[in-house]
Structures are given as structure tokens and as C-alpha cells.
C-alpha positions as CSV (number, residue, x, y, z in Angstrom):
1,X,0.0,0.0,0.0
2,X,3.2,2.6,0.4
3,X,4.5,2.0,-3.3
4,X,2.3,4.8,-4.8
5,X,3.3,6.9,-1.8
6,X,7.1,6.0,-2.3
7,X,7.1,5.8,-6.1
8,X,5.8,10.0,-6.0
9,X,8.7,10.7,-3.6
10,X,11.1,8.8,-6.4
11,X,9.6,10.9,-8.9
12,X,9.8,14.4,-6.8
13,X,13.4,13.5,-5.7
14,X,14.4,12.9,-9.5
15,X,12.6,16.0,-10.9
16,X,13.9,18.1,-8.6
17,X,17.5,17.3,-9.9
18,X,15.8,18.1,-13.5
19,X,15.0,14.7,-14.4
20,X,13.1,13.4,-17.2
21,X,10.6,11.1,-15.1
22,X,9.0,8.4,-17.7
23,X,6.2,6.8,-15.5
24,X,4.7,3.6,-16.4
25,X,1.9,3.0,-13.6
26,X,2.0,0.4,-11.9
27,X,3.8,-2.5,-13.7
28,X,5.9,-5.5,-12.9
29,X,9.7,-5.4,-13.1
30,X,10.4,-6.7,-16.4
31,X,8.4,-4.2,-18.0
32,X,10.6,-1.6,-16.3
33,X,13.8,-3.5,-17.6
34,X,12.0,-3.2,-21.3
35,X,11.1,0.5,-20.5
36,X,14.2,1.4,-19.6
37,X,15.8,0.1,-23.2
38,X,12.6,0.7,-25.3
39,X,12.8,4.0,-24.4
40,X,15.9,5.2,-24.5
41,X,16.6,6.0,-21.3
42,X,19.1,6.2,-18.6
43,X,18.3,4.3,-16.1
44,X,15.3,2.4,-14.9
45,X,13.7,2.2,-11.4
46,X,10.8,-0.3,-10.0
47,X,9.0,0.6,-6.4
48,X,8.5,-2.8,-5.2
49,X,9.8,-5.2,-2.0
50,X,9.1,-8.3,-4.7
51,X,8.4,-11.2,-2.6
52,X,8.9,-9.7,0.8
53,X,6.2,-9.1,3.5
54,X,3.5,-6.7,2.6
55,X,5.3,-4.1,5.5
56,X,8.7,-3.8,3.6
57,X,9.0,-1.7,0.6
58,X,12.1,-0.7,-1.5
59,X,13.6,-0.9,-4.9
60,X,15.4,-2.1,-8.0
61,X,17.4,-0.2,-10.1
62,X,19.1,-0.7,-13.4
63,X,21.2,1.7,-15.5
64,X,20.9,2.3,-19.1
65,X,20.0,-0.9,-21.5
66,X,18.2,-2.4,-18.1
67,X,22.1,-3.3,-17.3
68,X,22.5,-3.8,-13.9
69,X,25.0,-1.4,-11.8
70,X,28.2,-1.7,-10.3
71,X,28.7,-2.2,-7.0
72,X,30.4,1.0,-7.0
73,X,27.2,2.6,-7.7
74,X,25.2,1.3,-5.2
75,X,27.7,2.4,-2.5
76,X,27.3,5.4,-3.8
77,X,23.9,5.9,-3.5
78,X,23.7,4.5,0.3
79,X,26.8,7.1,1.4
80,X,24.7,10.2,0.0
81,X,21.8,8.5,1.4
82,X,23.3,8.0,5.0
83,X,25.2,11.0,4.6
84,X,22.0,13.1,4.3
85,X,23.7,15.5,1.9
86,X,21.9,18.5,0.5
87,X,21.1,19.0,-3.5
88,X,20.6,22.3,-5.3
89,X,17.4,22.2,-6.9
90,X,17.3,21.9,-10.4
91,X,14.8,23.0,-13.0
92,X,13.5,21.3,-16.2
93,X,12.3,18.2,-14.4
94,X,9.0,17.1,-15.8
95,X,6.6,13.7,-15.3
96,X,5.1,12.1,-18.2
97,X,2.8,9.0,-18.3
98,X,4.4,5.9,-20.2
99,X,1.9,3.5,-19.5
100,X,1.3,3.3,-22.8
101,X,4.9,1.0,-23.7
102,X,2.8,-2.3,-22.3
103,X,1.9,-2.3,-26.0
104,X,5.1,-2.5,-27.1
105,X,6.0,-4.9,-24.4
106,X,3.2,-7.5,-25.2
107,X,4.4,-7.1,-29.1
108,X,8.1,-8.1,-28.1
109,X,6.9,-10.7,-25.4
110,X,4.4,-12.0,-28.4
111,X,7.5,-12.0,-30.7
112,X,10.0,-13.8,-28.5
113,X,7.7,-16.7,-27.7
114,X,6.0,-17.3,-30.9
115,X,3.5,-19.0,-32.3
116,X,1.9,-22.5,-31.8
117,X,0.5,-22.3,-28.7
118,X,-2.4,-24.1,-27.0
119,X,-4.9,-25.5,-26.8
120,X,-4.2,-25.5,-23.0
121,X,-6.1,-25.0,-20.1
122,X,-4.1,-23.5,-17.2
123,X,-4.6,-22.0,-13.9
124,X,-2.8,-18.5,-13.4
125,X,-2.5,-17.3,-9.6
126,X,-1.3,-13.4,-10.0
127,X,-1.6,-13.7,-6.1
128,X,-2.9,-10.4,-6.0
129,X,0.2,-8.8,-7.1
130,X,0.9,-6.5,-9.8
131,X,0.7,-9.5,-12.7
132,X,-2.8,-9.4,-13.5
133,X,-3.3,-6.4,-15.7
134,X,-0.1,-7.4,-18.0
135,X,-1.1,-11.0,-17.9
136,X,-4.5,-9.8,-19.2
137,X,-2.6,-7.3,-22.0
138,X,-0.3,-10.3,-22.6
139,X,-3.1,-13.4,-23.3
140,X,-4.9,-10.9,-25.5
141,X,-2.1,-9.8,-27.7
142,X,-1.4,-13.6,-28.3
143,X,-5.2,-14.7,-28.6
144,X,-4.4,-12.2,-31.8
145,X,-1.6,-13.9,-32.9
146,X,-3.3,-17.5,-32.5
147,X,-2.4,-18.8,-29.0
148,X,-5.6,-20.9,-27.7
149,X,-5.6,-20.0,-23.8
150,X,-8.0,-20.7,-21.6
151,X,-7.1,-19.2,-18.3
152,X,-8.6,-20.1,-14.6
153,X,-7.9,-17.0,-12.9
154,X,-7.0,-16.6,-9.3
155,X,-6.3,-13.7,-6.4
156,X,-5.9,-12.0,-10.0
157,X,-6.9,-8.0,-8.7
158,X,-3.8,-6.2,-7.4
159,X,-3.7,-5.2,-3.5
160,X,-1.7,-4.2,-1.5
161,X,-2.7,-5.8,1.6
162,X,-2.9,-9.1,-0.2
163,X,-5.5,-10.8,1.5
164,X,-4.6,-14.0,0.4
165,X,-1.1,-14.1,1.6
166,X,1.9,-12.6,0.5
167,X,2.7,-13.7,-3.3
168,X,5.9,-16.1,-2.7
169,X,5.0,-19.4,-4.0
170,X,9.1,-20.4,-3.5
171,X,7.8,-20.8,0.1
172,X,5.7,-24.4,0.7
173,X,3.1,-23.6,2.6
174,X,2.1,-21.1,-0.1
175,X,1.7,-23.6,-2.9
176,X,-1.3,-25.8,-2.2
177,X,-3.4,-23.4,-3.3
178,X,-2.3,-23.3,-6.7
179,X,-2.0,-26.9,-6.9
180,X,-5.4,-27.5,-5.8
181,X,-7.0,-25.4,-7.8
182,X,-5.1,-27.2,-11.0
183,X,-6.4,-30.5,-9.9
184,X,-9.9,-28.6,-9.1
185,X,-9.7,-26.9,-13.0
186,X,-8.5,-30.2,-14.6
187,X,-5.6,-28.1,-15.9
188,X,-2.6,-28.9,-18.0
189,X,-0.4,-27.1,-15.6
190,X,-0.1,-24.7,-13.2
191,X,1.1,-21.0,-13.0
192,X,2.1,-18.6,-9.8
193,X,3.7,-15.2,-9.5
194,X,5.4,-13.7,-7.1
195,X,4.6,-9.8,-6.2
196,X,6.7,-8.0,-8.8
197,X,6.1,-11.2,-11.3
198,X,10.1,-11.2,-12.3
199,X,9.4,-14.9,-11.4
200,X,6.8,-17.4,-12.0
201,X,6.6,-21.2,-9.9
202,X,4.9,-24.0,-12.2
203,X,2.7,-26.7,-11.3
204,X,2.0,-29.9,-13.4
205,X,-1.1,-30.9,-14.2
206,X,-1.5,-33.5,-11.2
207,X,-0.3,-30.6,-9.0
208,X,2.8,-31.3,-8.1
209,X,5.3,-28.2,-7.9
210,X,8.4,-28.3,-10.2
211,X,11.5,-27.8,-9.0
212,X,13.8,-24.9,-10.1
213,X,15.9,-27.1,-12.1
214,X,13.7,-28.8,-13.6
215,X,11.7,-25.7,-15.4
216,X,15.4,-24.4,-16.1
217,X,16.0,-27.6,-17.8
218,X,12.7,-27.6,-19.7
219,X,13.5,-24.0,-20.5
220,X,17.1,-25.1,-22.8
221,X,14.7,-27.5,-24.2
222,X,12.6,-24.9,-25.5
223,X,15.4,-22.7,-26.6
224,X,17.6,-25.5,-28.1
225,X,14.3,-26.4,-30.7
226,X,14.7,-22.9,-31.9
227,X,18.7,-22.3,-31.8
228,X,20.2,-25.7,-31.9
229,X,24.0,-25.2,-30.5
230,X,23.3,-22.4,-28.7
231,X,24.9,-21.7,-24.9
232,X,22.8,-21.5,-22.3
233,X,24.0,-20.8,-18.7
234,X,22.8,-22.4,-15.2
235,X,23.8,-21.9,-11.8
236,X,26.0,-25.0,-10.2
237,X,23.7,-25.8,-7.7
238,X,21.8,-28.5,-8.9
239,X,22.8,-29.3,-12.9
240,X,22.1,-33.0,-13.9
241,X,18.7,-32.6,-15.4
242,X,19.8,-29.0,-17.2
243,X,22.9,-30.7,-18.7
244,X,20.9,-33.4,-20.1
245,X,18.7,-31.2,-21.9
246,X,21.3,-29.2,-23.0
247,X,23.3,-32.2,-24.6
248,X,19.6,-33.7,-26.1
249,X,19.3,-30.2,-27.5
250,X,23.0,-29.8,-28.9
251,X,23.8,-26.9,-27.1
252,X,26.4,-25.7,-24.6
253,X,26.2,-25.4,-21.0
254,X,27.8,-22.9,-19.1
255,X,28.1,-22.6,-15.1
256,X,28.0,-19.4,-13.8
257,X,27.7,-17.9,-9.9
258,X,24.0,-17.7,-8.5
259,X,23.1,-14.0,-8.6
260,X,21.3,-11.8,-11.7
261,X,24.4,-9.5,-12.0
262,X,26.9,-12.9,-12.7
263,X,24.1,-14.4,-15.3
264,X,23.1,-11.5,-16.8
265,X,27.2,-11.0,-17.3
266,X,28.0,-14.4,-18.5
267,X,24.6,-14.6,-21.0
268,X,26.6,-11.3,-22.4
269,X,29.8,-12.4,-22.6
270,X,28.8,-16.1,-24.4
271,X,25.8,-14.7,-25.9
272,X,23.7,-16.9,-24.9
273,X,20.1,-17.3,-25.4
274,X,18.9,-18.5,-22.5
275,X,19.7,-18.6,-18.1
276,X,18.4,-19.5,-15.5
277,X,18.8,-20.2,-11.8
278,X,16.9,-22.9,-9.8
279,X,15.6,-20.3,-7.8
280,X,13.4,-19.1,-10.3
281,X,15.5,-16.5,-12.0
282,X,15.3,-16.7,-15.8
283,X,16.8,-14.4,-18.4
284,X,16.4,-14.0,-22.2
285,X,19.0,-13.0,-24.9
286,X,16.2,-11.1,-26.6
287,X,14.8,-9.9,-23.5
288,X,17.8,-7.1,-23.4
289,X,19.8,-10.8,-21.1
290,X,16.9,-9.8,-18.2
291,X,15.0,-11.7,-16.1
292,X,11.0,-12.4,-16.7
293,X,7.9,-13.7,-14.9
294,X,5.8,-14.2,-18.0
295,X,7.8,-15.5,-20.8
296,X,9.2,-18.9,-18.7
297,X,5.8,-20.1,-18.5
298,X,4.8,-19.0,-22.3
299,X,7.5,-20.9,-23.9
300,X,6.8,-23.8,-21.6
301,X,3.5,-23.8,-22.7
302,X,4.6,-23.3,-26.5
303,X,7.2,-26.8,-25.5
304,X,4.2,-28.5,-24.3
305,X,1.9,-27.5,-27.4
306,X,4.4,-28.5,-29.9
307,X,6.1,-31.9,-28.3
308,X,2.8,-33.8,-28.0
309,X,4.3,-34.9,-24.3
310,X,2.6,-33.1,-20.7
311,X,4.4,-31.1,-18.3
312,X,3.6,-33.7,-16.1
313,X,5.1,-36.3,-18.6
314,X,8.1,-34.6,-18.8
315,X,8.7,-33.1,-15.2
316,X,8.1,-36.8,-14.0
317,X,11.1,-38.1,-16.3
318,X,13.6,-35.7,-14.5
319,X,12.2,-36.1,-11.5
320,X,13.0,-40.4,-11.7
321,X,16.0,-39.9,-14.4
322,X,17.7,-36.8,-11.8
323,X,16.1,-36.8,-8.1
324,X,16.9,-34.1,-6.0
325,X,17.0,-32.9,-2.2
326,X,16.0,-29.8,-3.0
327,X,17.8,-26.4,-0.9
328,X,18.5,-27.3,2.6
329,X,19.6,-24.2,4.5
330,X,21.8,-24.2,7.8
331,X,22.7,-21.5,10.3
332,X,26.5,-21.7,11.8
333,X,28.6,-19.9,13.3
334,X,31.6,-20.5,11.1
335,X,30.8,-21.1,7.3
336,X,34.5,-20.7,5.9
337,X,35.3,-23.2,8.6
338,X,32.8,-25.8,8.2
339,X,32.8,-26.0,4.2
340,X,36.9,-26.5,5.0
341,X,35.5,-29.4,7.2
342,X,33.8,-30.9,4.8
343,X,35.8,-30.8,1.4
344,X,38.9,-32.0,3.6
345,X,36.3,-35.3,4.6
346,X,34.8,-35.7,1.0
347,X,36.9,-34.6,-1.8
348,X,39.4,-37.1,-2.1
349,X,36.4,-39.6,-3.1
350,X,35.2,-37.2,-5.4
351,X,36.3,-37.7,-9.3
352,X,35.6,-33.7,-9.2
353,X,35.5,-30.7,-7.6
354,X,34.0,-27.0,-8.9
355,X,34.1,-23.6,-7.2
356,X,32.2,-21.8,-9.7
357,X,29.7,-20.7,-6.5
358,X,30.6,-22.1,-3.2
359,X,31.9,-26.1,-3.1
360,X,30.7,-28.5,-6.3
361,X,31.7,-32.1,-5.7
362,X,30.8,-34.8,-8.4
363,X,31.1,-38.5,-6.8
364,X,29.7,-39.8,-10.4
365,X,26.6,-41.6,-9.1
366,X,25.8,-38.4,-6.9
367,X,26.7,-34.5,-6.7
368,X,26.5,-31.7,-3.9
369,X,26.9,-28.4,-3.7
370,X,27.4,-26.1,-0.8
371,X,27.4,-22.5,-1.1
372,X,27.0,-19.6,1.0
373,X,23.6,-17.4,0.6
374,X,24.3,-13.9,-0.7
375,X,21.5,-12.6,1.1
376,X,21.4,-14.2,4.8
377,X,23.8,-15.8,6.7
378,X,23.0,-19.2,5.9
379,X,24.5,-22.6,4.3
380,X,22.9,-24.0,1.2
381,X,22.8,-27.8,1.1
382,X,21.9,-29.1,-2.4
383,X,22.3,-33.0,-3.2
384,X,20.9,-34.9,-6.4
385,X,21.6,-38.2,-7.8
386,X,21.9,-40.1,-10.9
387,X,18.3,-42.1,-10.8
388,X,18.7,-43.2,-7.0
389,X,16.6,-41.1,-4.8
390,X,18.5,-42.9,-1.8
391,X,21.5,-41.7,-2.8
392,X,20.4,-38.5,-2.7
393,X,18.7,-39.5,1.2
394,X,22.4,-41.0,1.9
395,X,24.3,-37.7,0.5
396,X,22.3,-35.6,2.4
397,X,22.7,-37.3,5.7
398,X,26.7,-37.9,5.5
399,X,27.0,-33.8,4.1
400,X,24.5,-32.9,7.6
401,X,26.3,-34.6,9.7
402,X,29.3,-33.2,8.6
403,X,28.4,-29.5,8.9
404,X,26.6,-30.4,11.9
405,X,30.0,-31.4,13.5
């Protein structure tokens, strides 16, 4: 409820330095990160706290092209911030109303995905964030181009004091009402946004949530059938079921660190069409190498229309072929100390061992990972196996008890 009061004060602060302010309404992330390039200009701000509880606010910031800033910059910002230093008013600053560029979103959103989908039926929980209006923009402009949608709506009207919970399907007590309403709808799969809808969660048609990697996985798929040899680049947490795609596909996988700003730098440096994180992170070479909500699930439903085979089908395959532990988190008190502990104990029985992002060792029949978070001070646990789920049970335990002490 504070982001139209915050997002004036943005605008005020930034006219009063003579700013240009191009204001789009209210609108999810991505459309920001297309504003920002569409339109020329330089730099690109979106008032949201994204999946956080409905008291926090804030805000993400990119610099010209949607590129993300430096470090340097950000540092910046905080010390004038904290330093509460005065500005000398400026004039020239002026406000206009850009809401209009959706259209021009949905056209390059329309374009990227293309054409061939549906029929499918599929339930869409906006979870009363700010998706619903572009979703609705978004199905209409395809409808046009041929896509046969048929959409159960849910918690679709944005507000702020989300009555239905805060919009962060990640979290597991937030998902059964998706997938019950998927079962409830008889739907092909599943769809649910989080607040700023820079990420979407899918469900398969028997309601079962997919993982991270898996929709990742399905996602090279999609791309490879398009642009066969093409790189595409994954996180190291969990990569079995990716790399298999990737291979199937002909393409060429790349590991980079978790984090947009090491992605989005490593999809520019290989040009790569496609990345994506297991935690839902997914970014598109023609979608200026940022992150979107509302294409992953689009050219999911594009792979689904085209290969004959269900999301269910095909999330059930990885799910036997790879199994996973999914992210197990730990709090200690030591973390350089304990991920010591635990390479000196397991990497001489490894045939491999990665630091792309934390600790990567590859026993052949089974794979962890152990990483810091960059955002809390926790220990990320991820274990998965090569068609043994009790490997994965057995990897888990031995890694525990080794960080456990």
C-alpha cells in the first residue's frame, strides 16, 4: 500500500534534480527492464519489495539498456543516502505518463515466444500482485496472434494488503493453493507469480510443484528447438537434469555464480540465449539478457503444445532420471570453517571438484553443492543423484552430519 506513496517521492526527488521522469503506472519489473531500453533511457527504477512481507517496501534499479549497476554505484547511493547530503534544486524536471509502452511490451513478449500455442487449459494465480493487468494485456495480444488460452484465474486483482497471503510461492506452505486449484480446474499445468512477477513457480497438471531445475531444464529444451548449438547458462547448484537437456538439444552449457548480475554478465559475454537459476530466475537473450515472470511459463507452454508430451510427462522423467534434495539451508557460526571441514572429509572420493559458486563435488553416481547465501547468513545444502533417490537421502545425511559437526 506505500508503493504509490514511495514511487511519488522517487519521482519528486528525481525532478527536482531536472530529471526526465517516464512513469509507467504500476507494472511488474520486467516491464521496467523493457522500458528502460525501449525507451531510451538512462536508467530504470521499480518501487517494489518483490516477494517480501506486505510491511517492507524498497527498490530495483538498473542503468541504461536495463544493465545492472556496479557495485560501486550502489555504495554510492547508500553514502549520500546516510550522509544526508543537500542537492541544489534543479529545473527542467518534468513527469510524463508511459503507460502506454505495455503495448510495445506485449508485441516483443508476443515476438519472443511465438507462435503454436495451445490449446491448453491452465490455472494462473497473479496472487494479488501487480501481474494481472499485464497478464490480461499479454493473453490478448497472443489470442491475436493464435495462442488458444484458456485461463482459470485466481487472487488476479492487485492489493496491496494481499488478502490472500503474500505472493511467494518459493515458500511451501504457499503452494497448495495453486495446486489445488489445478487439480480442481482439470488443468494442463499450473502458473504462480510472485509480487513483482520477475518470477513465476509452475505446477503440473497433477499438482505437483516443479523444481527450479527442472523448469530451467525444460527451458534449454525450449530454446535448443529454436537455436540448436546455442549456450545456455545455469547456476552450479543443482545441474544433472539442465545438462541433459542441454546435450539432447545440442547446445552448450555454461556454469556461472548464483546471482542476476553474474548471469546477466556471463549470457553477455557467451551470448547466450537463454539462463536460469533454480531459484526461479530466468533471463532471455532477446529480452535485453533480463529476467521475466511471463515469458518462462509461455514458452513452456509453447514446449508442451508442440512436443505432443505433458508437463507432467516430462517433469516426471527428471524427476526419476535426476532426483533431488532440494535447498537445505543451515545457520552456523563459522561457514569458511565448516565447508573447510567438509571438502577436507569428502573430496578425495570425489572424481571432481568446482568452485564456480561455493563447493561442487561430483562423486559420479551423486553431486553436492554447498554454497553460501548472498543474502542471509545461511548454508545451502543441495544433493541430487543419478536415478537413485536414496543416494540422494544417503548424500544428504553424510554432508549434515558433517556440517553439523
Amino acid at each position: 500500500e506505500s508503493s504509490p506513496e514511495l514511487a511519488d517521492a522517487v519521482a519528486a526527488g528525481l525532478m527536482a534534480q531536472g530529471v526526465r521522469v517516464l512513469d509507467l503506472g504500476m507494472a511488474g519489473t520486467e516491464e521496467m527492464y523493457f522500458a528502460t531500453a525501449h525507451l531510451g533511457a538512462g536508467g530504470g527504477i521499480c518501487v517494489t519489495a518483490s516477494h517480501n512481507p506486505r510491511e517492507y517496501n524498497g527498490m530495483k534499479l538498473v542503468g541504461r539498456g536495463a544493465v545492472p549497476l556496479p557495485d560501486a554505484d550502489f555504495a554510492r547511493i547508500r553514502a549520500l543516502t546516510e550522509g544526508n547530503e543537500g542537492f541544489s534544486a534543479t529545473s527542467g524536471g518534468m513527469r510524463e505518463d508511459r503507460s502506454s509502452v505495455r503495448a510495445a511490451y506485449v508485441t516483443h513478449v508476443a515476438g519472443l515466444v511465438g507462435q503454436g500455442i495451445g490449446p491448453l487449459r491452465l490455472v494462473v494465480n497473479a496472487g494479488n500482485g501487480a501481474a494481472g493487468p499485464t497478464l490480461d494485456a499479454l493473453t490478448e495480444g497472443l489470442a491475436a496472434r493464435g495462442a488458444r488460452l484458456d485461463l482459470v484465474r485466481m487472487h488476479h486483482d492487485p492489493d496491496g494488503t494481499f488478502p490472500n497471503g503474500i505472493p511467494n510461492p518459493l515458500l511451501p506452505e504457499n503452494r497448495p493453493v495453486t495446486a489445488q486449484a489445478v487439480r480442481a480446474a482439470g488443468a494442463d499445468f499450473g502458473v504462480a507469480f510472485d509480487g513483482d512477477f520477475d518470477r513465476c513457480f509452475l505446477f503440473d497438471g497433477q499438482g505437483g510443484f516443479v523444481d527450479g531445475e527442472h523448469v530451467v531444464a525444460l527451458l534449454a529444451a525450449a530454446h535448443l528447438t529454436q537455436e540448436p548449438g546455442a549456450a545456455i547458462i545455469h547456476d552450479p547448484r543443482v545441474i544433472w537434469a539442465v545438462q541433459d537437456a542441454v546435450q539432447r538439444g545440442g547446445g552448450r552449457s555454461v556454469l556461472a555464480p548464483t546471482g542476476h548480475v553474474f548471469l546477466k554478465a556471463a549470457m553477455r559475454r557467451e551470448s547466450a540465449v537463454y539462463g536460469g537459476e533454480m531459484s526461479a530466475h530466468h533471463y532471455f537473450r532477446g529480452f535485453m539478457a533480463c529476467d521475466s515472470g511471463m515469458i518462462p511459463w509461455l514458452m513452456v507452454a509453447r514446449l508442451v503444445s508442440q512436443s505432443g508430451q505433458s508437463l507432467t510427462g516430462m517433469v516426471g522423467a527428471m524427476r526419476r532420471d535426476f532426483p533431488s534434495s532440494g535447498e537445505i539451508n543451515f545457520r552456523v557460526t563459522d561457514l569458511p570453517a565448516v565447508v573447510a571441514r567438509v571438502k577436507t572429509v569428502l573430496e578425495p572420493e570425489a572424481r571432481s571438484t568446482d568452485r564456480t559458486d561455493g563447493l561442487s563435488l561430483d562423486f559420479g553416481d551423486w553431486r553436492m553443492n554447498l554454497r553460501a547465501s548472498n543474502t542471509e547468513p545461511l548454508l545451502r545444502l543441495n544433493v541430487e543423484a543419478r536415478g537413485d533417490a536414496g543416494l540422494v537421502a544417503e548424500g544428504v545425511a553424510r554432508v549434515t552430519a558433517l556440517i553439523e559437526g
